[in-house]
C-alpha positions as CSV (number, residue, x, y, z in Angstrom):
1,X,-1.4,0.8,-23.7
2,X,-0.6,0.1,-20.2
3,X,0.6,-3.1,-19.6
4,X,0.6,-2.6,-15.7
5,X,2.1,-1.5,-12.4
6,X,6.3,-1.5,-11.9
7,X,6.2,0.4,-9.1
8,X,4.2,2.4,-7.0
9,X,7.1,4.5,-4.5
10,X,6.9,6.6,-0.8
11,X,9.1,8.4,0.9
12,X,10.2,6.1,4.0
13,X,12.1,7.3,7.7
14,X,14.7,4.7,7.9
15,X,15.6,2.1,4.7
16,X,16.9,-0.8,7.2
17,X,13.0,-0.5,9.7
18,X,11.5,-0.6,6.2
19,X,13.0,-3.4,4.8
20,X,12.6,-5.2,7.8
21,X,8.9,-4.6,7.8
22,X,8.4,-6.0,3.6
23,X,10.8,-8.1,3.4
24,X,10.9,-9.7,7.2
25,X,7.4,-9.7,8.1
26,X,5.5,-9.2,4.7
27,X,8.0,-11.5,2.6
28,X,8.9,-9.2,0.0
29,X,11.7,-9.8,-1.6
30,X,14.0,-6.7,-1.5
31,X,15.5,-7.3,-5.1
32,X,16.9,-3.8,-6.2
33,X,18.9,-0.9,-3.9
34,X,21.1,1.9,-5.2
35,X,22.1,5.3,-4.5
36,X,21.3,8.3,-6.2
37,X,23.9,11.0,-5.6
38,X,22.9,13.6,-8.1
39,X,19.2,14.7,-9.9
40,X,18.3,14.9,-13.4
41,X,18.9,18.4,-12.8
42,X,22.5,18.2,-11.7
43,X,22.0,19.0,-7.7
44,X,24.1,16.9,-5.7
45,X,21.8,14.6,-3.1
46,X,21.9,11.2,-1.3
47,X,19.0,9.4,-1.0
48,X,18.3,5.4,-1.9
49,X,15.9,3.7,-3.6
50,X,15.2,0.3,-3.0
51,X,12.4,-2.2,-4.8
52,X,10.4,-4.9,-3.0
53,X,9.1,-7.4,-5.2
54,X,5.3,-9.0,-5.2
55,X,4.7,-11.9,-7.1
56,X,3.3,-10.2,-10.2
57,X,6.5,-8.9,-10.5
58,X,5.3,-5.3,-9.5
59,X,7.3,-3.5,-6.6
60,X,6.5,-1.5,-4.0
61,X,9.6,1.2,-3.6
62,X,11.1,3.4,-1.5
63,X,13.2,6.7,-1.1
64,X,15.2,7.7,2.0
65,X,15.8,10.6,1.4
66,X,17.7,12.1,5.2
67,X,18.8,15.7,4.6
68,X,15.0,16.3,2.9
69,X,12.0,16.8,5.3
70,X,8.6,15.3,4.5
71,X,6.2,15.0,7.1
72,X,5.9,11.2,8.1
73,X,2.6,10.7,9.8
74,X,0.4,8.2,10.9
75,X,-2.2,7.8,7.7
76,X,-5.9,7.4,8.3
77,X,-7.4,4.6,5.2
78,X,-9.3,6.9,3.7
79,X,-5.8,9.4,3.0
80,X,-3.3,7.1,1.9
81,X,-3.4,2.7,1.6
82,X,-1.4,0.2,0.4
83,X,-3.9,-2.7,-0.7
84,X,-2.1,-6.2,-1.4
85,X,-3.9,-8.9,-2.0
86,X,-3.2,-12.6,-0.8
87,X,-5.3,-15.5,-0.4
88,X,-7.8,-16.4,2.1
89,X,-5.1,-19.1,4.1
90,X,-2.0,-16.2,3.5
91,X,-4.4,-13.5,5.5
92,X,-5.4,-15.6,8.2
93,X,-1.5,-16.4,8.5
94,X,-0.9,-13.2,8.6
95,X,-3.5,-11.5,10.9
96,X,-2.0,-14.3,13.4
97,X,1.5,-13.3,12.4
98,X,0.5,-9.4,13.3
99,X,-0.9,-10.5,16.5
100,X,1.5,-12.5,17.7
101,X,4.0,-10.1,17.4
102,X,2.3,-7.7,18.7
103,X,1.8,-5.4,15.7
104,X,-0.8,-3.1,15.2
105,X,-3.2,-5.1,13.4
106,X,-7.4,-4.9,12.5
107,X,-9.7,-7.0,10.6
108,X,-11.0,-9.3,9.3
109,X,-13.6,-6.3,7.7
110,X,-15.8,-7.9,5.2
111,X,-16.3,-5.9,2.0
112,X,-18.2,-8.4,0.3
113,X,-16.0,-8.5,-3.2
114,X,-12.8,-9.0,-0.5
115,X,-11.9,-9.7,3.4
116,X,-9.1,-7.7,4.5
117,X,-6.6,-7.0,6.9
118,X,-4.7,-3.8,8.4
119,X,-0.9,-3.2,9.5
120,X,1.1,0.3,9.6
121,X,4.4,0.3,8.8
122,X,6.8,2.1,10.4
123,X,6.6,4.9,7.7
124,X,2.7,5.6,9.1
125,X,1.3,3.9,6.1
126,X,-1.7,1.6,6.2
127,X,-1.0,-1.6,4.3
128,X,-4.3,-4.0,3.7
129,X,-4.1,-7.3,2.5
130,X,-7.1,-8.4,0.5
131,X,-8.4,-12.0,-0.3
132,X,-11.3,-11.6,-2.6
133,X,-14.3,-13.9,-1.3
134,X,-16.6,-16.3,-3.8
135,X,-18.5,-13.5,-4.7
136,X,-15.6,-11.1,-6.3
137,X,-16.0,-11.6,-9.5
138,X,-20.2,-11.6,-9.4
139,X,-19.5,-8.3,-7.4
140,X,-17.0,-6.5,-9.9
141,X,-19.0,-7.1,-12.5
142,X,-22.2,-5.7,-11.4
143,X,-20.1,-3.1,-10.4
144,X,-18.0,-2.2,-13.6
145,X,-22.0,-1.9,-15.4
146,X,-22.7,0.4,-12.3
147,X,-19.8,2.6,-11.6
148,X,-19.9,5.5,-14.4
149,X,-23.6,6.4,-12.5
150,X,-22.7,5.8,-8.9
151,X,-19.7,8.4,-9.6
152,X,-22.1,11.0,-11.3
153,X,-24.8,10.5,-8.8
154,X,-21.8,11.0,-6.1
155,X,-20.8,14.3,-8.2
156,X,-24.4,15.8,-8.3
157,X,-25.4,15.2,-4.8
158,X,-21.8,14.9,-2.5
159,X,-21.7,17.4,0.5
160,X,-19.8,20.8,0.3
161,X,-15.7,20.9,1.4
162,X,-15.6,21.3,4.9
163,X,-13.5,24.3,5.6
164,X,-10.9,23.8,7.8
């Protein structure tokens, strides 16, 4: 059975910009770091890993990973997100926070079940925080009845792959 998420883990530019961004402006704890100078496959690399921690004890992690490209780009939502999710007082904090430092920063959107919040890191990743509002739980469960037919009526009726 799965108890949960350890880790969810991207590819980042620079380790120091990144832990500056989770750690100094997001507050994660950076609580693990190390270097990996060979795969399981016995080719000789350098790249390091290092774990932010959340309260839950889940991490968010990261490789650098220099002398191996990757296309670092600015992500649209609907590609790649990282939702967090915080109370109602931490996201206003931190909406102000974004402002005043002259981040890129949107929201509040309202989503009904949750409010959020938008920052990119400087990896090009969109990171949401979420507060859920009164109605979360009223919401998600009229949801959780709901979703097995709003997915097949998605799959029966969705538009054609746009070529590109």
């Amino acid at each position: 059975m799965i108890q949960g998420l350890h880790h969810n883990a991207y590819r980042c530019r620079d380790s120091e910009e990144t832990r500056d961004f989770y750690e100094g402006f997001l507050g994660l704890p950076l609580v693990h770091a190390f270097e990996i100078r060979e795969t399981k496959t016995g080719r000789e690399t350098r790249v390091l890993h290092s774990f932010y921690q959340m309260q839950d004890g889940s991490c968010l992690a990261f490789f650098e990973v220099p002398a191996s490209p990757f296309e670092f780009k600015d992500q649209h939502d609907f590609d790649l997100h990282i939702a967090l999710q915080v109370d109602r007082d931490t996201l206003l904090k931190m909406l102000d926070k974004g402002k005043s430092q002259g981040r890129e920063t949107r929201g509040i959107a309202d989503h009904d079940f949750i409010e959020s919040i938008y920052f990119r890191d400087p990896n090009g990743y969109v990171i949401e925080l979420t507060a859920p509002t009164l109605r979360a739980n009223e919401i998600l469960s009229k949801g959780k009845q709901q979703a097995h037919g709003v997915l097949a009526a998605w799959q029966a009726t969705k538009p054609d792959a746009v070529a590109d």
